[in-house]
Structure formats: C-alpha cells, structure tokens
RONUKOL-62242 format. One record per residue (C-alpha): residue in three letters; x, y, z. Coordinates in steps of 0.25 Angstrom, whole numbers, plus 5000, padded with zeros to 4 digits. Layout:
N
alaXYZ
...
This chain:
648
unk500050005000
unk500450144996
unk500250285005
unk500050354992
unk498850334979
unk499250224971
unk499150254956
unk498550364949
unk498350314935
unk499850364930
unk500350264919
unk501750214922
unk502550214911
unk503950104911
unk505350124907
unk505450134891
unk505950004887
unk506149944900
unk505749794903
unk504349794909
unk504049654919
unk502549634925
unk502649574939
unk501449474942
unk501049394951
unk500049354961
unk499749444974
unk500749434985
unk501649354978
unk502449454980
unk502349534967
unk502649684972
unk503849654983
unk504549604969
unk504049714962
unk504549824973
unk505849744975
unk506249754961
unk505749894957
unk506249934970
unk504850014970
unk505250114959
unk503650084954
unk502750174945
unk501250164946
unk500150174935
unk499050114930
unk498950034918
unk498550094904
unk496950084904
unk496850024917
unk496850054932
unk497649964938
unk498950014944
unk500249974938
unk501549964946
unk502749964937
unk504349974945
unk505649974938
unk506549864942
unk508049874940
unk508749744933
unk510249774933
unk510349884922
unk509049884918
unk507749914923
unk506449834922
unk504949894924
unk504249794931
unk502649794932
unk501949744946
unk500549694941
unk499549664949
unk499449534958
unk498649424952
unk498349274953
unk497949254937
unk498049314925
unk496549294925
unk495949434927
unk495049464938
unk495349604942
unk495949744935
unk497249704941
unk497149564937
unk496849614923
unk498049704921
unk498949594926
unk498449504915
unk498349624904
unk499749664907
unk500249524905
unk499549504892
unk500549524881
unk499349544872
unk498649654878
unk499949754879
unk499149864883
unk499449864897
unk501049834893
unk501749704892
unk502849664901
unk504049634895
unk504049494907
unk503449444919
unk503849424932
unk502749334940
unk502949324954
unk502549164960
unk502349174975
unk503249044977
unk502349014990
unk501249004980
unk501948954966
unk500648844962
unk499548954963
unk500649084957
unk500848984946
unk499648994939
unk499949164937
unk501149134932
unk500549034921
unk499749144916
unk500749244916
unk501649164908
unk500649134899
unk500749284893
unk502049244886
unk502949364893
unk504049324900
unk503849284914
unk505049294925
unk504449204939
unk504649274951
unk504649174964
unk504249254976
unk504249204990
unk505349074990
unk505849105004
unk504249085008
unk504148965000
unk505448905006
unk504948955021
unk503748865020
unk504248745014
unk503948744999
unk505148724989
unk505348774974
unk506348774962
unk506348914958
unk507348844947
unk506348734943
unk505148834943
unk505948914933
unk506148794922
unk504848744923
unk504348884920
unk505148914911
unk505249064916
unk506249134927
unk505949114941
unk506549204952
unk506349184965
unk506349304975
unk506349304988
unk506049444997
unk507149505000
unk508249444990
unk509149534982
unk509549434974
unk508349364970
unk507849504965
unk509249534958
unk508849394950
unk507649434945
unk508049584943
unk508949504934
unk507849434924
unk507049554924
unk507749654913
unk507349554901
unk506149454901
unk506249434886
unk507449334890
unk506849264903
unk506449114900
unk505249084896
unk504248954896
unk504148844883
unk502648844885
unk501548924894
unk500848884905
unk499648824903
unk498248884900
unk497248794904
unk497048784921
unk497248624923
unk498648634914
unk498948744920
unk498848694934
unk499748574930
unk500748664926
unk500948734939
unk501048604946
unk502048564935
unk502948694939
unk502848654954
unk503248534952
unk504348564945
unk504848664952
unk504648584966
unk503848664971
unk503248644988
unk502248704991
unk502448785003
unk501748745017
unk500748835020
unk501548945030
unk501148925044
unk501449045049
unk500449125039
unk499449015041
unk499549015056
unk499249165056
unk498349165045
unk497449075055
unk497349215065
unk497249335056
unk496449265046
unk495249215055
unk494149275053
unk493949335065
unk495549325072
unk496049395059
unk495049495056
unk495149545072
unk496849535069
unk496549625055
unk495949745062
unk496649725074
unk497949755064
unk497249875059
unk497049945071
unk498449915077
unk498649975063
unk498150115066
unk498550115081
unk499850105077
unk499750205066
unk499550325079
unk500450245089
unk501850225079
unk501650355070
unk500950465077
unk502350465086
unk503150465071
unk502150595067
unk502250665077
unk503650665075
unk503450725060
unk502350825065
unk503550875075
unk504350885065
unk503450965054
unk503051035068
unk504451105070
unk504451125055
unk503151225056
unk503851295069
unk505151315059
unk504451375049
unk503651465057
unk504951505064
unk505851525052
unk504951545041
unk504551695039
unk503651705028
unk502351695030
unk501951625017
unk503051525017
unk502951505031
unk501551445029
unk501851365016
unk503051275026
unk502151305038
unk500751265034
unk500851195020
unk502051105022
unk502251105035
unk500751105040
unk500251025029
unk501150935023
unk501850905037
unk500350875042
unk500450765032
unk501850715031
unk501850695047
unk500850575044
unk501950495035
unk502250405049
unk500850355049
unk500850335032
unk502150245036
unk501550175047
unk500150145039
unk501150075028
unk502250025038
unk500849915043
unk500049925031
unk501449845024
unk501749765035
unk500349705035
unk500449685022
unk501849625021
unk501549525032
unk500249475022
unk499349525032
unk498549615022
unk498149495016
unk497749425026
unk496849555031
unk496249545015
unk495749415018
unk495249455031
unk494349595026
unk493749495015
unk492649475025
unk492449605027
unk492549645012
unk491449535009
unk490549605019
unk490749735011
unk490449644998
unk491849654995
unk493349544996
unk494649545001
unk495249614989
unk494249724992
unk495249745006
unk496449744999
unk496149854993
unk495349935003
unk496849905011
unk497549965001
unk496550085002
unk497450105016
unk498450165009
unk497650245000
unk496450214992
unk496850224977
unk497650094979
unk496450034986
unk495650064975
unk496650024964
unk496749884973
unk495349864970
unk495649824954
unk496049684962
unk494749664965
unk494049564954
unk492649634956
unk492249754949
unk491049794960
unk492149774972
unk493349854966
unk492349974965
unk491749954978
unk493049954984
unk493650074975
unk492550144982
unk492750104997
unk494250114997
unk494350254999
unk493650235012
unk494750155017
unk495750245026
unk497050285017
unk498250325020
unk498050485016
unk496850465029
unk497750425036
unk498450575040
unk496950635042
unk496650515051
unk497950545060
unk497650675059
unk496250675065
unk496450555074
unk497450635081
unk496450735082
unk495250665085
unk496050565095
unk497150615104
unk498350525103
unk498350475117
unk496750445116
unk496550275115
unk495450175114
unk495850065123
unk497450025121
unk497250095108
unk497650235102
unk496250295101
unk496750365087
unk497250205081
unk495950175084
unk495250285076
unk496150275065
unk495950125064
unk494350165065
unk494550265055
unk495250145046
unk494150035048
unk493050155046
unk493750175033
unk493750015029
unk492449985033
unk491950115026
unk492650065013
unk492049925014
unk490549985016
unk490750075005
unk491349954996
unk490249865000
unk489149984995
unk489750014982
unk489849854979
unk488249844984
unk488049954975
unk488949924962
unk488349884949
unk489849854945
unk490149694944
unk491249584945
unk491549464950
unk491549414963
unk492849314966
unk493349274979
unk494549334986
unk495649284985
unk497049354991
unk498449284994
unk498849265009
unk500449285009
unk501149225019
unk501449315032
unk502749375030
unk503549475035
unk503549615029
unk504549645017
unk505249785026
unk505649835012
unk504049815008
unk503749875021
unk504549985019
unk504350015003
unk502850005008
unk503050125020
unk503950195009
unk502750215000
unk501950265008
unk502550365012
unk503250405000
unk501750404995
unk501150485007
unk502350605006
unk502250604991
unk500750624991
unk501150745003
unk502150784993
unk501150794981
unk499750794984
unk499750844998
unk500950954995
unk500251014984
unk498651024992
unk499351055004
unk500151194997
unk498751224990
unk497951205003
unk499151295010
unk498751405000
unk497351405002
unk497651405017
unk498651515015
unk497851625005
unk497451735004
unk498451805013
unk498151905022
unk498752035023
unk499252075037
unk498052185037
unk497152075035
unk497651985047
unk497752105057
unk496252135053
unk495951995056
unk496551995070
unk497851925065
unk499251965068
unk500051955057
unk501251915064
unk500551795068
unk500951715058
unk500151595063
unk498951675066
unk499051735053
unk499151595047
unk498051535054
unk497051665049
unk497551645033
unk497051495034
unk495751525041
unk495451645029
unk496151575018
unk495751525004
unk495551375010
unk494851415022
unk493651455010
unk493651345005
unk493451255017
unk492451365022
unk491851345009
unk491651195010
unk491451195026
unk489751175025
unk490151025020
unk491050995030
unk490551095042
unk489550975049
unk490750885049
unk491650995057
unk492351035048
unk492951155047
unk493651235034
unk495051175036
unk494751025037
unk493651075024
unk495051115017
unk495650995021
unk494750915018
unk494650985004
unk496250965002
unk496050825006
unk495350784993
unk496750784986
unk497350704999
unk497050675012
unk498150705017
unk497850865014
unk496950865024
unk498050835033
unk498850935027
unk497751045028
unk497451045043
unk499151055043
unk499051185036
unk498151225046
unk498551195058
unk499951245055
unk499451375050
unk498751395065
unk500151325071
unk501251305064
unk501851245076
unk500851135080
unk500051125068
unk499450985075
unk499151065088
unk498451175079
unk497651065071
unk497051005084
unk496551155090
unk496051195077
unk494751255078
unk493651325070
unk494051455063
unk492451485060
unk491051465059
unk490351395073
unk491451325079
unk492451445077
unk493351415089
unk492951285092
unk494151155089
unk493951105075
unk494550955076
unk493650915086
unk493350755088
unk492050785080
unk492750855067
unk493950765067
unk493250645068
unk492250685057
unk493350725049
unk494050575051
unk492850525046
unk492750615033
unk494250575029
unk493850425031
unk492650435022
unk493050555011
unk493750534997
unk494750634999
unk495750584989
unk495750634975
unk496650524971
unk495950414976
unk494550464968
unk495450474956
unk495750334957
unk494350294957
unk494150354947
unk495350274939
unk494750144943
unk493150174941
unk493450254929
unk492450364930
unk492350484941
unk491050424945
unk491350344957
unk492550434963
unk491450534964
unk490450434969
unk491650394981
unk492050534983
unk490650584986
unk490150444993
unk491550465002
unk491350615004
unk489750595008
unk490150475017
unk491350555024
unk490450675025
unk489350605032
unk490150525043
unk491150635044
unk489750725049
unk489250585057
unk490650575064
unk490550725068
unk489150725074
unk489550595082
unk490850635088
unk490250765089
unk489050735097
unk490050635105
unk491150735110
C-alpha cells in the first residue's frame, strides 16, 4: 500500500529499443518482491492504452545493459474473469499487439505449489514468446521436507529455470544475467497440451521427472491458522489487532510529533524575532510554517500506519483477515475480494478502487467503487489526529485504554462499516450484471517480514505524503495564504479599527478576520452554521476539496496568525469572531465531534472523483457519490452536534 494516489491515467512510455520482459505469475508467489529486487524500485506507472488498468513498468540493469520489465497482474489462468485477468491475457497474445508484445517472459512458480503453478505456465507458453521459469520459495520448500531438481525441471521443460531464494545476491546476478536477450533462451520442441485430461498428464510428467516432493503441510502456519482462522477466536484476534492498531498510533507517534511540532514551533519564534517584514514574515510564519508545518508534523503517524500495515501484510496475515471479512462481506452482499480492496482504500481510495478491477462481478466492482471512499485514508488521518486531540485530552482513557486509540479505532470501523452498507445498497440497487463465483485467495505460509520490503513500503509512503505537501498541498496552501493575507490594510485603517499597528500579531490576526477568505467562508457559513461551523473551518473545509490534508494546513495558517509562538495553544482557545457566539470557544466537544464525523462521510478529494470517473466512464456516478457523501456527512455531522451538544 501507498500513502500517496495510485495512478492517474498518464501512459508510461519504455526505453527506445530496449528489451521489454512481462512478469507473470499467480498471487503471492512472489511476483512483486522480484519485480522490486530487480528494478530496484525505479518504477513508472500508467494505464494501458484503451483500458483502465494500471500498469507498472521498472528498468532493471543487466551488466551494461538495461532491460524494461513489465509486472502484470496476479492471475491463476490465462482464462479471463476480470479487467486485470483480461489484460494479463491481452498482453501476452502475440496476436493482439495493441497493448505491446513482450520481447519474453519471465513466470514466477511458487515451488511450495509447483503442481497447481504449473497449469499457468502451460498457457503462457503456449503463446509461442520465449519464457524464462523463475523458482521462488526453495528455501521454503526444503524447510518443509519437499525435494526438486531445478536441473531436471529445466530439461523437461525445455525452458531456463532460475531458482531465487529471498535475499540471495547471487541467484538474482544469475537471472539479471539471461535477462538482456530472450531471443537466444531455449525453447520447448513441442507446446504443452490444449485439452484438460493431457494436460494434466503433462504436469504430472514434469513432476516426476524432475523429483519432485511434495512439501508436508507447515505445522506452524496450520497450528496458528487453527486460532486466527476460527470463526469466532479469529475474528475477535482481527479486531483485537486493529484496535492495538490505532492505540499504538497515539502512544508511539504523538511523542515523535511532538517533537517535529517543537521543532517548526522554535521555527515560528525565529521568524517573528528576525524577520522584519511584514509580508515575508507572514509567508514563512503562516504559509509555510503554520501551514505546511501543520501538515508535515503528522509524517510519524504516516510512517507508523505503514510500518503495521506492512508488517501484517509481510507476515501473511492480511490474507488470513481477507478470509476472515468474507462473512461479513457476504452480509453486505459482497466477497473477500471485495475486502481487499476496501483494505487497500486504507492508504487512500483511488488504489481501492483501481483494486476492484480483480473483482469478476461487474454489480460488486461498482458497488465497492462506490463504498471505498467511506473507508478511512491516510490523508483522514491528519484531521483525525488533529480533532481527537482536540476532542479528547491525551491523558483522558476508557479503561486501560487511550481514550483517543479508542476514538480513532471507532472512527476506522465507522468508516468500514459505512462503506460496506453503502456497498450493500448500491449492489441492492444496481441493474448492472456478472457473474457470481466463489472466493478464492491464497494463504501464504507465515513468514517473517522482508526488513528491506518493510522499509521500501514505509519509504513510499512517506516520500508520497511529503510529495503530495510539496505539490498539491504547497501550491493551495500559498493560495489559501493570499486569500487570508488580502486586502492589506493601511495603518490608518487598523488605528480606526482599534488595532496598534505595531502589533504585529494583532494586526495579523484582524487582516485574516477581514480578509478575501473570510468572504468566502461567511458567504457559505448558512450551510455549515447548524453544524457549528464557523468561516475558518468553511475555508478549510472549501481547500479541502483539492486535499484533506489543507484543512489541516488552513487551521495552521490561523492559529499561527493569532500566535505565531503556540499555534496549537492558539488553535485550541479559538473562539468565534461574530455572529451569536462572538466570544464563545469555537472547538468545543460538540463542533469538533461534528466536524470528525463530516470528514468521515465527505468526498473531499478531487482526485479520488476523477478516478471514478476513469473507471465508470461517464461523470454520472462521481457526481452521484459526491453528492450522496456530502448529504450523508452533512446530515450526521448535524446528528452528531445536537447529541454531543445536548450531552455536554
């Protein structure tokens, strides 16, 4: 998973007469650590010309040359039964070049599972392009008791066989060595066979001959499977998980935060101390400092949500909680496969809903396309640690518990049941058809994270999140600054308002309560006024639209304009500048509670409405889920405010 969008629809183009590989083979057999390990993650992503599906291409370096390699998606067949099933067997038809022909192969065979991985590579060698074998987990294989002659295997398939095992330099400088020129690897005297029964026979054949045992089924993986797959042991063990999750979210990262908040902290006393004009003091002060800082000090709870969402998924654990929600999916009308990809909606939605293309029914992929952006994303994540620190003070607990873990794993299973509902209504509702096949999903053994896997996975993110702080957020958060900033006020003007203008943070805080933004949040504050809102959370809610994240970034701007000092002691005395509260403190439980619930039901991502779009191929149901979302976080948003109001 990926702190930042997944692909936009940019085509990717290849190096001009470079050789081009496809990588196949089945789900976690452990296609994309070989595809990372020889690109070295220097990846490119697209989509494929006429389709939506991504595509990942990398560059791998093969002595003096280099060599694009293609990761397709994970299949069991060349027999289509989804979008990315289709491409896999559209890109491998020499006959339908559209989608470009690979110059070679490389199939990856789980050796733990050679008799089943067999049959994939049957039809991809029927396509006639040159196929190099790639033999993954030996050292698991020979853990478990099960023998193979990589050498035999290779004669009686008549192609190159490489086995890798994790972590071996030089079984990846053997294959980095066959990789520069397919045209000259071997090749078999006759294709596998068509019909089933022969076929069948043939697999058998190439077992035999190459001496092959079967492993014994491992122990370890069976004896835990026997807890955390029960029915009612595992599923308690799955949410269990999820809230130590979140508790340790507050626990590990708010330390780490505060630490970057006391840093861009001393950074605002600096500039107020040593930077004299006025207008460049409140650029550094309340644009980058205030806003940006207000973002970039979340980056330790970005690296811890990615640091456990890859451990659980390195360990195989993710597969095993896939299993587990297919209950609960079938409840919402839906399957496992439907989980995945609300999971992947975790580290932001457009993945999630790219990930519903593995989905064989045409009535669940639009159901879930539209319940994924309910599930709780990454860029939520900032306004949720925000407000929860409002709402809940950090020594405030339930029991043993951190009273905000437990809101913000609330927030998180408010969110997932929310998308499920919604998933479950659109598919009661939807005229649109498809088949309707079991789920079925591989359970890799339990092994121990990759560290390099873990920390390419942590990496990402947070390259992504401060990309997308450096782009998106960088660019709204200097707009929103100008609009907070102007017009300027002469000093006649502040004196006849009652402000010293040798007060620079009086006079800062009176621009941004007269300024262009505060119009514009006035201007929209009779839609938001019965929620508590007041025109500062309408702008940020308003800069939110182009990332969540802004909203953050907005209150920033604020508070450091009113102190540059303690922006975050500024934020939490805030009060109302007008109107019949004027005085009164604005973040109280009622209006920060309201406004947790708005984020957790609104579309405010731009991005994520564009990809919809991609994938339904008309504006008519991104509007539908944007204005579904808005209405539904409107309408609990107020519900949420009377309660907590009439409660407190």
């Amino acid at each position: 998973m990926s702190a930042h969008c997944g692909p936009t629809g940019a085509t990717t183009g290849t190096l001009a007469g470079a050789t081009r590989l496809a990588l196949v083979g089945s789900p976690n057999s452990g296609k994309s650590t070989l595809f990372n390990a020889l690109t070295g993650l220097r990846t490119k992503t697209g989509n494929y010309p006429g389709v939506t599906v991504a595509r990942y291409e990398g560059t791998a370096r093969a002595g003096k040359h280099e060599v694009v390699i293609e990761d397709l998606p994970g299949t069991y067949s060349l027999d289509p039964i989804s979008p990315d099933e289709q491409v896999v067997a559209d890109v491998l038809d020499p006959d339908n070049p559209d989608l470009g022909t690979p110059d070679g192969i490389l199939v990856t065979l789980d050796a733990t599972t050679l008799r089943r991985s067999l049959g994939l590579l049957a039809q991809v060698m029927r396509t006639g392009l040159p196929i190099c074998v790639v033999l993954t987990f030996r050292d698991e294989l020979a853990r478990r008791g099960g023998t193979l002659d990589v050498a035999a295997l290779r004669r009686a398939l008549g192609v190159p066989v490489v086995a890798v095992t994790g972590g071996s330099r030089n079984d990846l400088a053997e294959l980095q060595a066959t990789l520069p020129d397919p045209a000259s690897w071997e090749r078999p005297v006759l294709p596998p066979p068509i019909d089933p029964a022969q076929r069948r026979a043939w697999v058998e054949s190439l077992l035999a001959s190459a001496g092959y045992e079967v492993p014994e089924i491992d122990q370890r993986t069976r004896r835990i499977d026997a807890v955390l797959l029960h029915p009612l042991w595992g599923t308690l063990i799955f949410f269990a998980t999820m809230f130590a999750f979140f508790q340790i979210i507050f626990t590990v990262a708010t330390p780490l935060q505060d630490a970057v908040q006391s840093v861009f902290d001393r950074l605002g006393t600096l500039v107020t101390e040593y930077v004299s004009n006025p207008l460049l003091s409140g650029f550094l002060g309340n644009a980058l400092i205030g806003g940006l800082g207000s973002v970039v000090v979340f980056l330790p709870q970005i690296a811890l949500l990615f640091l456990m969402i890859s451990l659980l998924e390195g360990s195989g654990y993710l597969s095993r909680a896939a299993f587990l929600m297919d209950r609960l999916m079938a409840r919402a009308g839906l399957e496992g496969r439907a989980f995945v990809a609300l999971l992947s909606s975790l580290a932001c939605a457009i993945p999630g809903i790219m990930a519903t293309r593995s989905l064989p029914s045409a009535k669940d992929r639009f159901a879930t396309m539209m319940g994924a952006p309910l599930m709780t994303c990454s860029a939520r994540l900032t306004v949720y640690v925000l407000l929860t620190g409002l709402l809940v003070s950090p020594g405030t607990r339930v029991g043993p518990f951190g009273a905000q873990g437990v809101v913000m794993f609330a927030l998180y299973l408010v969110g997932a049941l929310s998308a499920m509902a919604t998933a479950w209504v659109f598919k009661r509702f939807s005229s649109r058809g498809g088949p309707v096949l079991p789920f079925y999903m591989e359970m890799p053994s339990y092994r121990l994270p990759r560290p390099r896997a873990v920390a390419d996975a942590i990496w990402s993110a947070c390259k992504g999140f401060l990309a997308k702080v450096g782009r998106i957020i960088l660019v709204v958060t200097v707009g929103l600054w100008l609009l907070l900033s102007l017009p300027m006020h002469s000093d006649a003007q502040l004196r006849s308002a009652g402000v010293d203008p040798a007060d620079r943070t009086a006079v800062s805080a009176y621009e941004v309560d007269h300024s262009y933004a505060a119009d514009i949040g006035h201007a929209i504050e009779p839609v938001f006024e019965p929620l508590g809102f007041d025109w500062r959370i309408n702008v940020g809610v308003l800069g939110s639209l182009s990332a969540r994240e802004v909203f953050v970034a907005t209150l920033g701007q604020v508070a450091a304009a009113q102190n540059p000092d303690q922006p975050t002691e500024a934020l939490t005395h805030m009060t109302y500048t007008d109107g019949p509260h004027q005085g009164q403190k604005l973040f109280t439980p009622a209006t920060t509670a309201a406004l947790l619930v708005f984020f957790l039901y609104a579309l405010q991502c731009m991005s994520t409405i564009g990809v919809m779009r991609r994938e339904t191929g008309s504006w008519k149901w991104p509007a539908v889920a944007f204005g579904y979302m808005f209405v539904l976080a409107w309408t609990m948003a107020f519900v949420t405010h009377t309660v907590v109001g009439a409660l407190t």
